[in-house]
DSSP file (Angstrom, degrees, kcal/mol; ACC not computed):
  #  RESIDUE AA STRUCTURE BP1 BP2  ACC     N-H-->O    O-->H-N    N-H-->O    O-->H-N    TCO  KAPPA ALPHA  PHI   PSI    X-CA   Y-CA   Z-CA
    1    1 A X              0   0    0      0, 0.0     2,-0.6     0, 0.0    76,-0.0   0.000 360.0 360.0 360.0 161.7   -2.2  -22.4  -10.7
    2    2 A X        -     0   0    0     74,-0.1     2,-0.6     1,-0.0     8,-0.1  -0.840 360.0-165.5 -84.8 114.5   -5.0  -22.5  -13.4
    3    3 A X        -     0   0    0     -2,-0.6    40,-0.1    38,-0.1    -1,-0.0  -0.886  14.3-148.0-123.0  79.4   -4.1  -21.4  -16.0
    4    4 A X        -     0   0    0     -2,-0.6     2,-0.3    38,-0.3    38,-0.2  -0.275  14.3-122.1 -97.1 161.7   -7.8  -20.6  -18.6
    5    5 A X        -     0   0    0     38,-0.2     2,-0.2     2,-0.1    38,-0.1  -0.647  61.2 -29.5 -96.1 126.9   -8.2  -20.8  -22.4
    6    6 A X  S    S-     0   0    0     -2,-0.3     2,-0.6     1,-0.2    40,-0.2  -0.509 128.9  -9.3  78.5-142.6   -9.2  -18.4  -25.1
    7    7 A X  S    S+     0   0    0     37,-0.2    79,-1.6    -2,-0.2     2,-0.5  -0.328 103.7 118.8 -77.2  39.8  -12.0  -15.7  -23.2
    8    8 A X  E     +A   85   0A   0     -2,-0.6    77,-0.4    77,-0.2     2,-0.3  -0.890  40.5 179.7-114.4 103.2  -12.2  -17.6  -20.1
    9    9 A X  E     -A   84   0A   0     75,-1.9    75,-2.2    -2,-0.5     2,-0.8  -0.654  17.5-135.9-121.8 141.8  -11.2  -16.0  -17.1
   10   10 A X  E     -A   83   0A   0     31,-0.4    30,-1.8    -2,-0.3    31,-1.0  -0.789  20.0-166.6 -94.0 115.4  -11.3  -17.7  -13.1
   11   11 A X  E     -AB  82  39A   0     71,-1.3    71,-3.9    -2,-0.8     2,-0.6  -0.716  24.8-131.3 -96.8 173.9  -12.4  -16.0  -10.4
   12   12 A X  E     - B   0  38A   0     26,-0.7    26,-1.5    -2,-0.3    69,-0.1  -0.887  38.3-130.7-113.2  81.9  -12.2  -16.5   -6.7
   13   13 A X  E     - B   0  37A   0     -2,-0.6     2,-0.2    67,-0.3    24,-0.2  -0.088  13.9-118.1 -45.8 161.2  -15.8  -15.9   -5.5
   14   14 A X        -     0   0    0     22,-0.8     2,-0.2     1,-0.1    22,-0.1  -0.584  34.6-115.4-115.2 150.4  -16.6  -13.4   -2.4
   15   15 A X        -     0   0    0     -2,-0.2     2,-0.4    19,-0.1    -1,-0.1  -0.491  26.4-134.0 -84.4 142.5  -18.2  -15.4    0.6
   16   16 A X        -     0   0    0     -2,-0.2    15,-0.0     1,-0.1     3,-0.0  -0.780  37.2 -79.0-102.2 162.9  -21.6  -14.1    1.0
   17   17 A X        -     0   0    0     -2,-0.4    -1,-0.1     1,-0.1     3,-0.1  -0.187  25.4-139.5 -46.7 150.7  -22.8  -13.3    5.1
   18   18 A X  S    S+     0   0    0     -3,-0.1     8,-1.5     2,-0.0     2,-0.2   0.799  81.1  38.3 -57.7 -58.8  -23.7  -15.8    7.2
   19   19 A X  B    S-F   25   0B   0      6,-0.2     6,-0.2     1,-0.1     2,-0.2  -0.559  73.2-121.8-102.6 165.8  -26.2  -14.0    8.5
   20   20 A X    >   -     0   0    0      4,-1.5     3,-4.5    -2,-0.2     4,-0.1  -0.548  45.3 -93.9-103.7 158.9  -28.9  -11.5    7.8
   21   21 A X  T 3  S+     0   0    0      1,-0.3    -1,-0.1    -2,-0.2    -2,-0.0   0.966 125.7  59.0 -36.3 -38.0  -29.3   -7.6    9.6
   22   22 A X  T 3  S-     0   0    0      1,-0.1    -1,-0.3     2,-0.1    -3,-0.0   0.711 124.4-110.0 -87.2   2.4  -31.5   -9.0   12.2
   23   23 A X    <   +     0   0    0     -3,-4.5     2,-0.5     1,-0.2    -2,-0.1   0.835  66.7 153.6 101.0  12.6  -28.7  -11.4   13.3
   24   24 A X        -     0   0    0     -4,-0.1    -4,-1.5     1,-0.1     2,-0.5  -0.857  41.5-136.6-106.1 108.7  -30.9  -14.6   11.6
   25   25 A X  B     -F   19   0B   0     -2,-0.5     2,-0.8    -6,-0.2    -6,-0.2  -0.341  26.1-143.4 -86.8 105.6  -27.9  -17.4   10.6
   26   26 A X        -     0   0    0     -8,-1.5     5,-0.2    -2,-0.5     4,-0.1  -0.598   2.0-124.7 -63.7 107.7  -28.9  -18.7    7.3
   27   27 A X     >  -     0   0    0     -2,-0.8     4,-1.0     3,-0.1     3,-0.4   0.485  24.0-110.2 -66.5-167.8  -28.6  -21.9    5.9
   28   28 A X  T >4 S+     0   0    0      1,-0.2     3,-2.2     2,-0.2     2,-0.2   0.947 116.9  53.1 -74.2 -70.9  -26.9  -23.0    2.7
   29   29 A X  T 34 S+     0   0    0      1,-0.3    -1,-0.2     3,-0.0    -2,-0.1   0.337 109.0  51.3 -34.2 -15.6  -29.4  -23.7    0.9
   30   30 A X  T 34 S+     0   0    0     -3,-0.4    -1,-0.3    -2,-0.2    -2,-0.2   0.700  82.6 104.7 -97.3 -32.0  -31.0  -20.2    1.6
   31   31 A X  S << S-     0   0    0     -3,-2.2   -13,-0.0    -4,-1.0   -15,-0.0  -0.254  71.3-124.0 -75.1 149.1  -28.6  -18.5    0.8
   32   32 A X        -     0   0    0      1,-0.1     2,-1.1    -2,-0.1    -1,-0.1  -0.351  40.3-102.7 -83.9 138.2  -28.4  -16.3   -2.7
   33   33 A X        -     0   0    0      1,-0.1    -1,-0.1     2,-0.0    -2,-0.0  -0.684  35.0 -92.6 -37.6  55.6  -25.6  -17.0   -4.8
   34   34 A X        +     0   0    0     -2,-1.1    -1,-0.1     1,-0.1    32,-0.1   0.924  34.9 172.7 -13.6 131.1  -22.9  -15.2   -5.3
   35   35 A X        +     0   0    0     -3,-0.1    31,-1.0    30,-0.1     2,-0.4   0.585  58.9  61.3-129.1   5.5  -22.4  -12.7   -7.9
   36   36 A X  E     + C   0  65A   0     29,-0.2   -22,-0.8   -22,-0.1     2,-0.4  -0.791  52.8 130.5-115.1 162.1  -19.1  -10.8   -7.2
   37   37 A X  E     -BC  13  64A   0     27,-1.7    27,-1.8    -2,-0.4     2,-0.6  -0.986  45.0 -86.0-175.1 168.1  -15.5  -12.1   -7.2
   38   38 A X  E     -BC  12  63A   0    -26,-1.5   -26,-0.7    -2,-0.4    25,-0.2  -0.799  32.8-112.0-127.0 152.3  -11.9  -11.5   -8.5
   39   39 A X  E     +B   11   0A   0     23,-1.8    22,-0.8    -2,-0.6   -28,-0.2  -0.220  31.9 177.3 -74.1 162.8  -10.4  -12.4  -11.3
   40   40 A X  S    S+     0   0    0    -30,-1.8     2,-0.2     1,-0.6   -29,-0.2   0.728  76.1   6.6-114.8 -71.1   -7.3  -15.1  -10.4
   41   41 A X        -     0   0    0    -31,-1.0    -1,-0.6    -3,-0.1   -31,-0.4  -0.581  63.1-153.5-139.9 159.8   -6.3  -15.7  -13.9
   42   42 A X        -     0   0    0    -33,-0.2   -38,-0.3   -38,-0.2     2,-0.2  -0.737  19.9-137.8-146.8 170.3   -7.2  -14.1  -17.4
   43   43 A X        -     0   0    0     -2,-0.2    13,-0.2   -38,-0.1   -38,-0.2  -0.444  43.4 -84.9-129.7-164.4   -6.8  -16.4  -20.9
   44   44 A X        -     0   0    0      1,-0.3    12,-0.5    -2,-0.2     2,-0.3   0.919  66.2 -99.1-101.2 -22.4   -5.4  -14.9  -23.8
   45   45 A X        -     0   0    0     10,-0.2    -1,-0.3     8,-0.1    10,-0.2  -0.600  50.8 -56.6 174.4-176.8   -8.6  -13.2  -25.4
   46   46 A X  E     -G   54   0C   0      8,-1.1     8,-1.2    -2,-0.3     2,-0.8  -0.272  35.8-133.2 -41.0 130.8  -11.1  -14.3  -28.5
   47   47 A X  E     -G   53   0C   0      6,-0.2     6,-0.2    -2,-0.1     5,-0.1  -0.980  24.1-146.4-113.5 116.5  -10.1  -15.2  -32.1
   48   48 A X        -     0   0    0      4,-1.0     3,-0.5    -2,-0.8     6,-0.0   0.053  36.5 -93.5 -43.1 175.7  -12.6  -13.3  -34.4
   49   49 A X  S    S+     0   0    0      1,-0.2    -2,-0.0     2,-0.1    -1,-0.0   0.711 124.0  65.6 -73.4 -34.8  -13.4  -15.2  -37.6
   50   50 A X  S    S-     0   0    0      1,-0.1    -1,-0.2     0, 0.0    -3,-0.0   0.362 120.2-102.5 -70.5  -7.9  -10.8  -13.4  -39.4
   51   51 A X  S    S+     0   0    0     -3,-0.5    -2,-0.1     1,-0.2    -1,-0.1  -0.001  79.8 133.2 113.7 -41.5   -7.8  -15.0  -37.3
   52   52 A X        -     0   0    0     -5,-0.1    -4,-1.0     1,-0.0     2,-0.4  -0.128  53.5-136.9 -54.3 169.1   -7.4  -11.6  -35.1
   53   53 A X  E     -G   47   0C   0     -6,-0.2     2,-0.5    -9,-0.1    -6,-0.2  -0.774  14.4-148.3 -93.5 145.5   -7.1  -12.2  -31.1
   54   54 A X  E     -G   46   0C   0     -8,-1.2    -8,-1.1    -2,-0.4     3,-0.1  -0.955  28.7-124.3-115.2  90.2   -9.4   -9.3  -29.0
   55   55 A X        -     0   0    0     -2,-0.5   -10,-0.2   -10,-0.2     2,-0.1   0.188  29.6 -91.0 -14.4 144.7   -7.5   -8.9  -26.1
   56   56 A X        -     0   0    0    -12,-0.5    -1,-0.2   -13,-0.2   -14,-0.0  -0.459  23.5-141.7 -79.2 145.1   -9.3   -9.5  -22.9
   57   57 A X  S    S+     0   0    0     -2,-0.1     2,-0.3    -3,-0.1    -1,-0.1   0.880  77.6  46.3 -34.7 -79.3  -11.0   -6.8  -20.9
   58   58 A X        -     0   0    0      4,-0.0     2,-0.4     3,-0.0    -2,-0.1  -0.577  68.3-160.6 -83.9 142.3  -10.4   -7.6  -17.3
   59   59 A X    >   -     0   0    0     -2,-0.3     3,-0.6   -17,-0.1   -20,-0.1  -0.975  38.6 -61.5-154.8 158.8   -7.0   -8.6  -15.5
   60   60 A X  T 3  S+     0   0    0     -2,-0.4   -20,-0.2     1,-0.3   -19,-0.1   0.355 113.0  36.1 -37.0 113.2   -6.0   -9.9  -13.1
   61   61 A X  T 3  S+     0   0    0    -22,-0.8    -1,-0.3     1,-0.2   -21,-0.1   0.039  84.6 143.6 110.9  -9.7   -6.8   -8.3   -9.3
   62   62 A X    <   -     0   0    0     -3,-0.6   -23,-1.8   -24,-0.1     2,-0.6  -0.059  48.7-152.9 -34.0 132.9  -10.2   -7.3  -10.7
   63   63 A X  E     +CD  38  93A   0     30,-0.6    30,-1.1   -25,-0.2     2,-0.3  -0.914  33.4 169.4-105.6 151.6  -13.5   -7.4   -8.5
   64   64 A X  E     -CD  37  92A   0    -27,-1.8   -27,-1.7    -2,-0.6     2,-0.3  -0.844  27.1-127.2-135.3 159.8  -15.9   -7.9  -11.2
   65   65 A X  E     -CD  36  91A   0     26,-2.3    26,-2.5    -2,-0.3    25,-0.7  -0.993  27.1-164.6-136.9 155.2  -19.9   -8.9  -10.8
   66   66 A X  E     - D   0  89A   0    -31,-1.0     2,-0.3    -2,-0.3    23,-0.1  -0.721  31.1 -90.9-112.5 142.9  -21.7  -11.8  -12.4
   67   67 A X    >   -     0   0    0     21,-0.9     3,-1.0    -2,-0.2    21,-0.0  -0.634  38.8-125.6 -80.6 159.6  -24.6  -13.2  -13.2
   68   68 A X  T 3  S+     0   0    0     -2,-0.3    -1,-0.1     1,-0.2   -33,-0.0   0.830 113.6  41.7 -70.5 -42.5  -26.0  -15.9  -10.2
   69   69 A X  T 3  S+     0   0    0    -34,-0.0    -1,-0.2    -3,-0.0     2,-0.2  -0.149  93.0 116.3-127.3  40.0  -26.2  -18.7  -12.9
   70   70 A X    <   -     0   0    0     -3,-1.0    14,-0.1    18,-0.1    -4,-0.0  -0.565  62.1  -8.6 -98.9 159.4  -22.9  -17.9  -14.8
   71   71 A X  S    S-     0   0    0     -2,-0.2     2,-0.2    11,-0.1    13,-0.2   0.356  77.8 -63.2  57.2 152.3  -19.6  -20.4  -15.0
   72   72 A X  E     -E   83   0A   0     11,-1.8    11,-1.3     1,-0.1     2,-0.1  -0.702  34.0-122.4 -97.2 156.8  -18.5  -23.5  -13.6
   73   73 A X  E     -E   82   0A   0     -2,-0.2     2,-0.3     9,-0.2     9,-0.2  -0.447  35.5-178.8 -73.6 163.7  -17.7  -24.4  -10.4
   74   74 A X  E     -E   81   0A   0      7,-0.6     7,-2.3    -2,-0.1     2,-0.4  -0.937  15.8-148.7-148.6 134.2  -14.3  -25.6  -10.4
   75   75 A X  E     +E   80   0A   0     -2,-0.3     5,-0.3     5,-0.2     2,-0.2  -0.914  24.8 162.9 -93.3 134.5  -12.2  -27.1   -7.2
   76   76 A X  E >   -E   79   0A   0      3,-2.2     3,-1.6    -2,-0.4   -74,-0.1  -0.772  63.2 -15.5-155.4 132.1   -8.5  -26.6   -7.1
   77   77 A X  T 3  S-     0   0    0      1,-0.3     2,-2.6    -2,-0.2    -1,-0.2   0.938 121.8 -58.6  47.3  95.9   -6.3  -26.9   -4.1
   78   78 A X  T 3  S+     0   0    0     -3,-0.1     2,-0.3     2,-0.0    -1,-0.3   0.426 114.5 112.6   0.7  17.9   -8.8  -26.8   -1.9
   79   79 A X  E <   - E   0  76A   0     -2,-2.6    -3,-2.2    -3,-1.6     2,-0.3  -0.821  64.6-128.4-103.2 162.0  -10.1  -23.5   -3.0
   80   80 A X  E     + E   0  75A   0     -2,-0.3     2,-0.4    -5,-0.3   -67,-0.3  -0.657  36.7 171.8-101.8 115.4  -13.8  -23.0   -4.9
   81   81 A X  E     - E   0  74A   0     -7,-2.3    -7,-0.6    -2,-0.3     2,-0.3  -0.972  27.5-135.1-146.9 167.5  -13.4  -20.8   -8.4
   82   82 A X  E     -AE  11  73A   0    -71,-3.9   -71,-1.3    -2,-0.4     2,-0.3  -0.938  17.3-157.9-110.5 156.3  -15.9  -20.1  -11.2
   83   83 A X  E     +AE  10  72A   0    -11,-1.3   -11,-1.8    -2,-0.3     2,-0.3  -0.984  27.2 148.5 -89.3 120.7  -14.7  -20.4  -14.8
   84   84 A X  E     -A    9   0A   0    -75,-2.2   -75,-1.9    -2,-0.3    -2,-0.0  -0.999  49.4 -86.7-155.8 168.9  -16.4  -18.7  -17.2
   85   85 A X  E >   -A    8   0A   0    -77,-0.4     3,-1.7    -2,-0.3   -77,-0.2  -0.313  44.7-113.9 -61.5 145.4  -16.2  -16.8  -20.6
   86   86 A X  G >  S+     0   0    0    -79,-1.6     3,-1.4     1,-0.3    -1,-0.1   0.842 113.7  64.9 -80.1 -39.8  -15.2  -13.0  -20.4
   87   87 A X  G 3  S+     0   0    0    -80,-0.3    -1,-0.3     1,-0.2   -79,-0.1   0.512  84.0  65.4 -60.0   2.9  -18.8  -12.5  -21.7
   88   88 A X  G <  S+     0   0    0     -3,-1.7   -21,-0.9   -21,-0.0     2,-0.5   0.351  81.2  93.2-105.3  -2.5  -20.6  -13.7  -19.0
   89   89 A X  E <   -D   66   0A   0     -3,-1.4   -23,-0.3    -4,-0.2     3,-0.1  -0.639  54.1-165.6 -84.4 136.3  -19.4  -10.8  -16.6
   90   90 A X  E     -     0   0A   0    -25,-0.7     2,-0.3    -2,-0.5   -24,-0.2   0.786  63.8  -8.5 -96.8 -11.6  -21.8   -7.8  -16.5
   91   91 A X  E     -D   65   0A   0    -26,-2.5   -26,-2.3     2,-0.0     2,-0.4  -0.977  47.0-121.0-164.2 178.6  -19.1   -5.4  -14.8
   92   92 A X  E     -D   64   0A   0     -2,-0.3     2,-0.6   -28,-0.2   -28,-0.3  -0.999  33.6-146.4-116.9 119.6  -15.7   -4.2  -13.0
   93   93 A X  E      D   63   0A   0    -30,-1.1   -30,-0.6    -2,-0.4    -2,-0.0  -0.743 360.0 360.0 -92.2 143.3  -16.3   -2.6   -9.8
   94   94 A X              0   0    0     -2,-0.6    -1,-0.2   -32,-0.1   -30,-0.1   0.193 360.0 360.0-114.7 360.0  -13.9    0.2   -8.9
């Protein structure tokens, strides 16, 4: 498993439909980006300037949302994950 550094946490992106209400199959290309997923993996938080660590927010089993044009894509074992800094997430859905 991937194992991330510092504030960087992996998610497992949520598939978005195929299709639209009226039943209309979308292409890839049409389709909006994903913005929700759950975190996989969590890193071990931020070092402030002073030395301290700030523990991470989120952990692990979170569904979280995103911005569209956050993180990298990353392949591993054939699955699709974003990596990104714990600051690029805007929320936890409960």
């Amino acid at each position: 498993m991937l194992q991330p550094i510092g504030d960087r946490v992996i998610i497992e992106v949520e598939d978005q439909p195929e299709e639209t209400v009226g039943g209309i199959v979308l292409a890839d290309n049409a389709k909006e980006k994903p913005t929700q997923g759950k975190v996989v993996a969590v890193g071990a938080g931020r070092v402030l300037d002073s030395g301290e660590r700030v523990a991470p927010v989120v952990q692990e089993g979170d569904n979280v949302m995103f911005d569209k044009y956050a993180g990298t894509k990353v392949n591993y074992a054939d699955q699709e994950y974003l990596v990104m800094h714990e600051n690029d997430l805007l929320a936890i859905v409960k």
